[in-house]
N, C-alpha and C positions, 0 to 999 in steps of 0.2 A: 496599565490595566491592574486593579488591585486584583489580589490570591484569589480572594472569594470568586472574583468572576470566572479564571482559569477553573476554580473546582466546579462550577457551573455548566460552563462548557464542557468540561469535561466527564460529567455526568449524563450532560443530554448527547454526549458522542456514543457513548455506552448504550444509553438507550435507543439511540436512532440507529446504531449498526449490530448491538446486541439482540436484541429483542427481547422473546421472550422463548422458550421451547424449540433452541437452534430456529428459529428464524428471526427476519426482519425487515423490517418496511423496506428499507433502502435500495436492497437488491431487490426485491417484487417490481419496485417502480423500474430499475433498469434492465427486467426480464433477464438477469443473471440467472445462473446453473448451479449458482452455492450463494453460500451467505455470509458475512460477515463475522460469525458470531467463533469464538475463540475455539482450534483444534483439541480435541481433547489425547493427552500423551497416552502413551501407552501401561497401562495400568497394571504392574504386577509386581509381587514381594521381592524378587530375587533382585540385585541391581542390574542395568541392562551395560553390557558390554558397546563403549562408543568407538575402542580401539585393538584391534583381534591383533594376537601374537603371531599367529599363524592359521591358516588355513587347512585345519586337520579335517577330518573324518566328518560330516556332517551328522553321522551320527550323536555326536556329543553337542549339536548344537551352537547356538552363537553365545551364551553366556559359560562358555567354559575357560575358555582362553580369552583375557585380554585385559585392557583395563576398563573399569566398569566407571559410570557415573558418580556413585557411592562414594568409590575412590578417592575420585577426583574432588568431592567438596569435602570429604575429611579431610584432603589434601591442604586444599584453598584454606579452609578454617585453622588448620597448623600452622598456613605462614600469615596468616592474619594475627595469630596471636605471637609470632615471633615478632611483626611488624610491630605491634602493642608494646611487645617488652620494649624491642630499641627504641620507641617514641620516646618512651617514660620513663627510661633509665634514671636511677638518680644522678642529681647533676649537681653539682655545685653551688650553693646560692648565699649572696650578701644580705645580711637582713635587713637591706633594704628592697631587694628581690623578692618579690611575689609571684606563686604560679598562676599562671590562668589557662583557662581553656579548656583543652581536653584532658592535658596533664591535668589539671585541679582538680577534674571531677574525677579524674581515675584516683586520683591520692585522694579522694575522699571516699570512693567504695573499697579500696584497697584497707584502708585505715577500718573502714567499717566490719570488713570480711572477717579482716585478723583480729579486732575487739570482740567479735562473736563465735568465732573458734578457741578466743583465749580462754573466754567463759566457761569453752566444754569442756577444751583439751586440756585446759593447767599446762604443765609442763611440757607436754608434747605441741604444742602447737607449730612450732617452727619445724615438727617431722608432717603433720596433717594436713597444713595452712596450705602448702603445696597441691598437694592432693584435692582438697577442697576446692580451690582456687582454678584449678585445672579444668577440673569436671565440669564445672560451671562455663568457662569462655569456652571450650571445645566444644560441647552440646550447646552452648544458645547459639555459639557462632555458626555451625552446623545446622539447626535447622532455625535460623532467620535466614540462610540462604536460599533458603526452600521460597522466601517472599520477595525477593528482588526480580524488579520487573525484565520479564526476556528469558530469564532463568528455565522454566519450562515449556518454552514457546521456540528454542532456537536447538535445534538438536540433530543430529541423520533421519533419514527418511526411511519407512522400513515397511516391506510390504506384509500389512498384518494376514493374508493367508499363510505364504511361505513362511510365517515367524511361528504361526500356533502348529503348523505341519512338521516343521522339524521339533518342537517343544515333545510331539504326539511323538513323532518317530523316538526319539531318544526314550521314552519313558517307556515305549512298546519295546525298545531291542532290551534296555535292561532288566525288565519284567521276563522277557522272554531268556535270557541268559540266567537270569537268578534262577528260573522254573526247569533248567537243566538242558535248554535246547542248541544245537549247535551255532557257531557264531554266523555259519550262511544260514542255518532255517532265522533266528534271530533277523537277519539281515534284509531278507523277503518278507518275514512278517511286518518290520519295520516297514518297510518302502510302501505297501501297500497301505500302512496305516496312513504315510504319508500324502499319498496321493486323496483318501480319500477323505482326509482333511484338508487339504489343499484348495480341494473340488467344494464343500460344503462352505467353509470358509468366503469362500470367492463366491458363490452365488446369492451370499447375502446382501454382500455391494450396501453393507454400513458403515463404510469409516470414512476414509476423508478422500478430498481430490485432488490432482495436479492441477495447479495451478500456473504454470512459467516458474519462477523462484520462491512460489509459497503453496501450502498444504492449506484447502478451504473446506469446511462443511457443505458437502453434500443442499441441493435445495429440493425437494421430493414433487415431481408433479403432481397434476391431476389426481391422479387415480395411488398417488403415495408413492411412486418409486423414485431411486434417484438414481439419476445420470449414469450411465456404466462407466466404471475406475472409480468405485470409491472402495478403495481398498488399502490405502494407507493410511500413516499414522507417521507418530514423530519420537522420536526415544531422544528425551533430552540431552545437552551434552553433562549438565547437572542436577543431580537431584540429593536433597536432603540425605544425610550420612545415616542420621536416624530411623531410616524406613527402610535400611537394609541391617537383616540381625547380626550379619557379620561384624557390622560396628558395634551393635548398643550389646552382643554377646563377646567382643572382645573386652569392652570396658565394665563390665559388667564383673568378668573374673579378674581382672587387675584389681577390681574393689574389693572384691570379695576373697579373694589370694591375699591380698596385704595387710585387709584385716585379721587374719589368722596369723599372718608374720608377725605383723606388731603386738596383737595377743601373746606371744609364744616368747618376744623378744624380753617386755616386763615382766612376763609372769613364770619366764621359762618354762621347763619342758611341765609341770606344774598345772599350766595353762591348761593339757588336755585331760583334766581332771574332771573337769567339767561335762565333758562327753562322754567317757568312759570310769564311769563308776563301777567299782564290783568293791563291797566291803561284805567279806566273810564269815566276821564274828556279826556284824550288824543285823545278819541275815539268817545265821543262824538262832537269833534270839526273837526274831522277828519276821518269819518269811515275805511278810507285806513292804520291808527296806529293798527287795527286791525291783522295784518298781523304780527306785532311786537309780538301779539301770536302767530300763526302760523307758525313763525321762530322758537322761543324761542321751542316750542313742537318736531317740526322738528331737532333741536339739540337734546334735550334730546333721540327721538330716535336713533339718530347717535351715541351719549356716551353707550347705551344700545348695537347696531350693532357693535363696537367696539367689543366687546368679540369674533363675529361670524368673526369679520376680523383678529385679532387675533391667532385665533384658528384654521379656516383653511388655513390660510396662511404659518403657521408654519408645519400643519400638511399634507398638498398638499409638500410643496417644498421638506421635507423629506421621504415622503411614493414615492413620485413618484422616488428618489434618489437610492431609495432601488429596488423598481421592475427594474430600466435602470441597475442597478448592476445583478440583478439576471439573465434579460436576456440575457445579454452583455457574462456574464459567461458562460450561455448554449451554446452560438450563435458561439462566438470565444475570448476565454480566455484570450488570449496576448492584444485582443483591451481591456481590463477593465482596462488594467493599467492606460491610458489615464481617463476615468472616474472613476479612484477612487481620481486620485487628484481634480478633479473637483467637488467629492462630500467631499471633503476635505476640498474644499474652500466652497461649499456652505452649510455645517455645521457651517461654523464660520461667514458667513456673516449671516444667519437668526437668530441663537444668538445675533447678533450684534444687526440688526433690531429690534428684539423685545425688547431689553433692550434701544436704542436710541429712541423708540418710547413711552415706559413704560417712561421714563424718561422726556421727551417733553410734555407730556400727564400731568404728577405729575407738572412740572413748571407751565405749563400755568394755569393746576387749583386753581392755589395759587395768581395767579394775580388777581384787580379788572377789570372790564368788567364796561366801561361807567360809567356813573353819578352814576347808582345803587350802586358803592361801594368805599370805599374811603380807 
């Protein structure tokens, strides 16, 4: 069978069991109770904990303790690029040895990377090319895993009332502990918050259903209701490293940390001349030289906000990535194809940015600035 027909087929599989607005033909015709069309995971900013350390206090919740999704694909995406290095280690070669393959095309962006760091850095390259280099496989590799198929479809089961009931409880006792209340009044006010989130939650009977060994969308009768137990949902075992700020606010101040270091390193202590200006005769001849502080200040806070641009610029572009996929999914299956290449490219363009910016950032802090440095 040629490719084309498989993409064929597998388009009108989409459409005959996706639909269109969670529903679809297929299950109508076999008077099913749910429908075909893809579980939608559980949607929120914090990463969701798949392996708890312990079983403390429910008060704190299920994302306090454990190891979280997040984790685990920064994880995966770390030994993916130590896998890279030992692939492509250099090796030996007779000149009548030629690379091919994957080695070749890596030695040709490899080649390409470092010719366009040389351009910026001059002499520093061999301190940046690293850095540069990093940012880039860490973050694409990190959120292209957010696109492998199964990725957000295979995860624990989790009963979404008791999930948003404990989120309430916990934000109700520490509320109630900050505003000075005992840790039993705390405790009670919590619980009741819980229950009565618990009870709300559950009479919506919106999320998904048991199914034997799978979570299916709800099929709403008659009159719009659906089936009692649609009350789950699914918390991936992986999700994108980039839609938890933990990661893109970790690397974020590694960038932003280093390029002060390496500013500080060529320019010595010199460097912070820049941000903290006070010249005395300049200012007494002149009160308006005064402002030559209040620039200087004003940058240093912009190199400080750097982290906060940073951080959620990477982690906006890729969280919101994720939810347009999940609901695209629920809504109608065959359109996601169109936006998963498009979160295709914009996994590899915010990699790009934060390592062309991480990079522009290290150059300039190594240049002198005016008369102060030589």
């Amino acid at each position: 069978m040629k490719k084309r027909y498989v993409i064929y087929l597998g388009v009108l599989l989409l459409i005959l069991f996706g639909g269109a607005m969670g529903s679809d033909p297929i299950s109508g015709i076999l008077g099913l109770d749910f429908t075909f069309s893809p579980v939608r995971p559980v949607i929120q900013l914090p990463g969701e904990v798949v392996v708890r350390w312990s079983e403390d206090s429910p008060l704190y919740g299920p994302f306090s303790y454990g190891l979280t999704n997040t984790f685990i694909a920064a994880s995966i995406s770390f030994l993916v690029i130590l896998l890279i290095a030992v692939s492509v280690r250099p090796r030996s070669r007779t000149a009548d040895e030629v690379p091919t393959g994957f080695y070749n095309f890596f030695e040709m962006v490899f080649e390409l990377a470092y010719g366009y760091v040389e351009t910026s850095a001059g002499k520093w390259t061999k301190v940046f090319f690293p850095f540069f280099m990093t940012f880039i496989l860490w973050i694409l590799i990190s959120n292209w895993i957010g696109l492998v198929p199964g990725v957000d479809s295979i995860g624990i089961w989790e009963n979404i009332p008791h999930l948003r009931a404990e989120q309430a409880e916990k934000i109700t006792y520490e509320a109630a502990i900050a505003a000075g209340k005992s840790e039993a009044e705390a405790k009670e006010e919590a619980h009741i918050v819980f229950e009565d989130v618990e009870h709300q939650v559950e009479e919506r009977n919106d999320a998904a259903l048991q199914r034997g060994l799978f979570l299916v969308n709800p099929r709403p009768d008659e009159s719009g209701e659906n089936p009692p137990g649609a009350v789950w949902a699914i918390i991936p075992f992986v999700r994108p490293a980039a839609t938890d700020m933990n990661f893109t606010l970790a690397i974020a101040i590694i960038s932003v940390v280093m390029t002060q270091y390496y500013g500080m390193r060529a320019l010595g202590m010199g460097y912070w001349k820049k941000f903290f200006v006070w010249n005395g005769d300049k200012i007494a001849k002149s009160p308006l030289a005064v402002m030559d502080t209040g620039v200087g200040i004003l940058e240093f806070i912009s190199e400080v906000f750097k982290i906060v641009s940073f951080a959620f610029r990477l982690l906006g572009n890729i969280f919101a990535g994720m939810v347009l996929l999940f609901v695209i999914a629920s809504l109608l299956p065959v359109a996601n194809l169109a936006f998963y290449f498009l979160e295709f490219g914009v996994g590899a363009l915010q990699a790009l940015v934060f390592a062309l910016l991480t990079l522009t950032f290290m150059a300039g802090a190594t240049h002198g600035h005016g008369d102060d440095h030589h």
